[in-house]
C-alpha positions as CSV (number, residue, x, y, z in Angstrom):
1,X,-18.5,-20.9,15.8
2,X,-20.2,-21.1,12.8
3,X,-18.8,-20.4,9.3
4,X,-19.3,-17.4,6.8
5,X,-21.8,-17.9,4.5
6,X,-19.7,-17.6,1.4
7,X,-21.8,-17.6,-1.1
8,X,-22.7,-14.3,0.1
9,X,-18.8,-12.9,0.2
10,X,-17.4,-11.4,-2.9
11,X,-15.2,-14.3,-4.3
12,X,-11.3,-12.9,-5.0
13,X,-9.2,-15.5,-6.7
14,X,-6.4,-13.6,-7.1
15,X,-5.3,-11.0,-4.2
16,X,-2.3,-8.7,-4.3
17,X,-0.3,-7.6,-1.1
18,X,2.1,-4.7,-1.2
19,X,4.8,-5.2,1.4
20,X,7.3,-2.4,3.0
21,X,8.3,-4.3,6.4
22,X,5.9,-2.0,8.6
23,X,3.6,-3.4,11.1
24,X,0.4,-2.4,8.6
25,X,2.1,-4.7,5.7
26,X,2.6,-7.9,8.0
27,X,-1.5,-7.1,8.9
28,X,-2.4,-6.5,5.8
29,X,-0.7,-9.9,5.1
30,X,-3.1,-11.6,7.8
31,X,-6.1,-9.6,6.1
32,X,-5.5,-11.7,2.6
33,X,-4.7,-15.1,4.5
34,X,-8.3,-14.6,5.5
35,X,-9.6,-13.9,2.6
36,X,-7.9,-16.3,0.8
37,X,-8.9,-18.8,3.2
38,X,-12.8,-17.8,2.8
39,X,-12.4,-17.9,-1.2
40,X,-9.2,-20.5,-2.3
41,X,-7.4,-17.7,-3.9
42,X,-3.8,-17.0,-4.5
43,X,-1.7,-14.2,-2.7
44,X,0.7,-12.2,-4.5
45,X,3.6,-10.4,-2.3
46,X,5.0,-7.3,-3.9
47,X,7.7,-5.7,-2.6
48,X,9.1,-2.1,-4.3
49,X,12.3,-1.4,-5.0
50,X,12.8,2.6,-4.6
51,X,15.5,5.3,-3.8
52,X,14.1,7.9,-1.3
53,X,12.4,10.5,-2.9
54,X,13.4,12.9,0.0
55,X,16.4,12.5,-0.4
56,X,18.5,14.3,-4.0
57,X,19.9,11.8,-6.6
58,X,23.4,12.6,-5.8
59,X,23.3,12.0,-2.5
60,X,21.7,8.5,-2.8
61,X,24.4,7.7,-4.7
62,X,26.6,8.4,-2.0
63,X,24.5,6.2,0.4
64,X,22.5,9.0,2.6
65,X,19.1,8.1,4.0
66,X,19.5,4.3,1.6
67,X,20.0,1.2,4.3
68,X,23.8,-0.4,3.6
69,X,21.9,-3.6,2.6
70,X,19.8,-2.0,-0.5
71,X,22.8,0.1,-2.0
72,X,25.0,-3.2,-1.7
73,X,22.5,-5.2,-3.2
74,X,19.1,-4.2,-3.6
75,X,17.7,-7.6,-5.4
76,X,18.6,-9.7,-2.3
77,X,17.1,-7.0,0.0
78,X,14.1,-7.2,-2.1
79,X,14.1,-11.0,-1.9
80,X,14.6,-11.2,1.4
81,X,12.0,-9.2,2.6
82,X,9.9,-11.7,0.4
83,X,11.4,-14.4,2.0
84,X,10.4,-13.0,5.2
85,X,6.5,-12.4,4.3
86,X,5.8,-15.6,3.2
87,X,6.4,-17.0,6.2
88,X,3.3,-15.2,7.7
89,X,1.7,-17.2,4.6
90,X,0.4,-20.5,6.0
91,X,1.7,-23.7,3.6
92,X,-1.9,-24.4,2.2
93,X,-2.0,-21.2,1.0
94,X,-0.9,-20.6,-2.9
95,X,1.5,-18.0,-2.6
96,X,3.7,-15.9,-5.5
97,X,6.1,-13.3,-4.8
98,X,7.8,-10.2,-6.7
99,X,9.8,-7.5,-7.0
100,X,9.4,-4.4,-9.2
101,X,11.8,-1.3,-9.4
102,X,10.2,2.3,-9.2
103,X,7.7,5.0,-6.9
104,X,5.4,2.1,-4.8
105,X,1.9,3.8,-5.7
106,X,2.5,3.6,-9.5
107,X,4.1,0.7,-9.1
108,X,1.7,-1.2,-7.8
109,X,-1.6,-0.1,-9.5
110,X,0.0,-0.9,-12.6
111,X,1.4,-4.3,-11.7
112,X,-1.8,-4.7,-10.8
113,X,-4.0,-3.9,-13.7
114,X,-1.2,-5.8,-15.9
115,X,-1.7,-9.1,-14.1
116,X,-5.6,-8.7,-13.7
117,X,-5.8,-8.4,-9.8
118,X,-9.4,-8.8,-7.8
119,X,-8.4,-6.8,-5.2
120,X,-5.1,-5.0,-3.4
121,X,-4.9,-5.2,0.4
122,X,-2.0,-2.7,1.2
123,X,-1.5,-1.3,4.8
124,X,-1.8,2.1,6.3
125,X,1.5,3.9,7.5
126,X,-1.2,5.9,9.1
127,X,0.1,9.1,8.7
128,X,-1.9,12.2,10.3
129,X,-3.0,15.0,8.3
130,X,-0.1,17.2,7.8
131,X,2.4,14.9,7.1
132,X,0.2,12.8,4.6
133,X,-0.2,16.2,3.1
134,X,3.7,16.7,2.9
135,X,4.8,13.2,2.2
136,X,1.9,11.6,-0.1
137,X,0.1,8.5,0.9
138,X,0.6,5.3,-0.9
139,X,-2.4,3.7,0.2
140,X,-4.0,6.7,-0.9
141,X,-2.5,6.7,-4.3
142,X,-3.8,2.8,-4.8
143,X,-6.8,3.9,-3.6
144,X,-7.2,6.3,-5.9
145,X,-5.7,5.3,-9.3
146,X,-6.0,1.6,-8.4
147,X,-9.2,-0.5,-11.0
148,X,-9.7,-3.6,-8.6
149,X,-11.2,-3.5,-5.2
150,X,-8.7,-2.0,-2.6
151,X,-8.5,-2.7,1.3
152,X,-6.5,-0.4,3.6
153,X,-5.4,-2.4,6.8
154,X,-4.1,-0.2,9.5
């Protein structure tokens, strides 16, 4: 098979990845790794630390609706599932990772624009209609509020 012509493919150096664990973040993974591949660039993991916004302040404190392993310790949580999306990173590729603490969409777009990002590839939780209505849409937000290039992967 013959390879891309890419001098005609828009050249990312730097790509970010949002991770959450889902399905759509370990493809949206495989999306940069390709890119990256096509262009030499870097890949930058983010994973964000939250509390559920569902759920009221005093009863995350108490532990409803927060996984046993964030409430204990959410930094190793954070790292781990770091840990665990770099290995779908192959070696050649340059990889960084990070963690940042607060609500993903804002999160993101702003660690983003702070560290001068080409592009975001962020997966889909590919929510239908009415629930995306009820529950937001991060993808959406990045889309939205985000000043680099953004691909949705679903």
């Amino acid at each position: 098979m013959d390879q891309p012509d890419t001098k005609s493919c828009i050249q990312y150096k730097q790509i970010l990845v949002p991770i959450d664990g889902s399905e759509n973040s370990c493809r949206a993974i495989a999306a940069a790794v390709d890119m990256a591949e096509l262009s030499q660039a870097t890949i930058s993991i983010l994973y964000i630390l939250t509390f559920s916004q569902q759920t009221p302040l005093q009863k995350q404190i108490h532990g409803d609706k927060v996984p046993h392993e964030v409430r204990s310790n959410p930094v190793a949580f954070a790292k781990s599932m770091l840990k665990d999306a770099g290995k779908l990173i192959p070696k050649h590729i340059r990889r960084r990772t990070y963690y940042e603490i607060g609500e993903p969409g804002i999160a993101i777009t702003d660690f983003a624009q702070r560290n001068h990002y080409d592009v975001i590839v962020i997966g889909s939780r590919g929510l239908n209609f009415l629930s995306g209505i009820w529950q937001g849409s991060v993808s959406k937000y990045v889309t939205a509020n985000a000043q680099c290039s953004v691909l949705i992967i679903k």
